[in-house]
N, C-alpha and C positions, 0 to 999 in steps of 0.2 A: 618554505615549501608551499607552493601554488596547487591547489585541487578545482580540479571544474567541478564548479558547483551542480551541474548533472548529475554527475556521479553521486554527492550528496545525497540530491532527492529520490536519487531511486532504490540508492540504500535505505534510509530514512522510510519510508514508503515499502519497502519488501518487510522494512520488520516488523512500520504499523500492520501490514497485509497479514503476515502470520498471524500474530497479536490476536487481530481482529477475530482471521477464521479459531482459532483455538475458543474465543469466546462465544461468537456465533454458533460455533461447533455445541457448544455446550446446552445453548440456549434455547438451537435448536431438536434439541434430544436425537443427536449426531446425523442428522439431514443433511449430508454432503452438499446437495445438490444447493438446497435453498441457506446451506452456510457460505458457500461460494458466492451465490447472489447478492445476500447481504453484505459480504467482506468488500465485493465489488463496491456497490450501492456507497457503504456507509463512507469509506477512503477516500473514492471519490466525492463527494459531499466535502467533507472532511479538506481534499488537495484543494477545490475552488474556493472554501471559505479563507483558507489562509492564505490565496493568490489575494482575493479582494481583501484583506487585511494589510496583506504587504502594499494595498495602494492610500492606506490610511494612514500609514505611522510613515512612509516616508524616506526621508534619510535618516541612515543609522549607522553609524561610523563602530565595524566589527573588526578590524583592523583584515587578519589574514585573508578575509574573502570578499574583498568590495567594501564599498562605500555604497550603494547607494541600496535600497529595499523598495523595486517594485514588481509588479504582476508584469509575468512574464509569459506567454501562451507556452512556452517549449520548457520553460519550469512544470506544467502542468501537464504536457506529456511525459515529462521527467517523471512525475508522481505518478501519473498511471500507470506507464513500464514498471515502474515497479512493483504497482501492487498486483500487476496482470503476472509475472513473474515468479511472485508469490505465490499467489492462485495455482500455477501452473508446477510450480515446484512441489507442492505441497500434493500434488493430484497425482503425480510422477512415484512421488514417495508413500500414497497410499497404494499404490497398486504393483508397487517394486517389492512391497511388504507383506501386503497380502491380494495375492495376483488374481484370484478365486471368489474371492471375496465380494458381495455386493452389497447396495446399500441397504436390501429388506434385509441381511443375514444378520446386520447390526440392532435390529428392534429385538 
């Protein structure tokens, strides 16, 4: 079974994106606004360091998904659809939940 490796990264990437915001979330003493910014920020950082990684190591024989391991520009929108995705789900799901709700009503 053949999978476009797209898909991969943008799944990959939506869960690093949860992930991230849950922890941001935290870090930030639940600042939506500046926890989205960081989830953004960090992922991304995060999608270009391991593009330029994939131009270090080369070939790498993974059998199911290619042969070869390099930086790709449209791997990298791969990775930020995803994490833009996340952001966006997650912002969907705060306000499906509680619709009234803003972010001073949280302090």
């Amino acid at each position: 079974m053949i999978f476009n490796d797209k898909i991969i990264h943008i799944l990959e990437y939506f869960i690093l994106g949860i992930l991230s915001f849950r922890f941001f979330n935290i870090v930030n003493n639940k600042n939506v606004t500046l926890s989205n910014i960081s989830t953004f920020i960090f992922c991304t950082i995060f999608a270009i360091s391991d593009e330029i990684h994939q131009g270090f190591v080369g070939y790498f024989d993974s059998g199911e998904f290619g042969s070869v391991r390099d930086p790709d520009l449209f791997d990298l929108f791969a990775d930020i659809s995803g994490i833009s995705t996340s952001i966006v789900i997650l912002y969907i799901y705060r306000n499906l939940r509680n619709p009234y709700k803003t972010e001073t009503d949280v302090k």
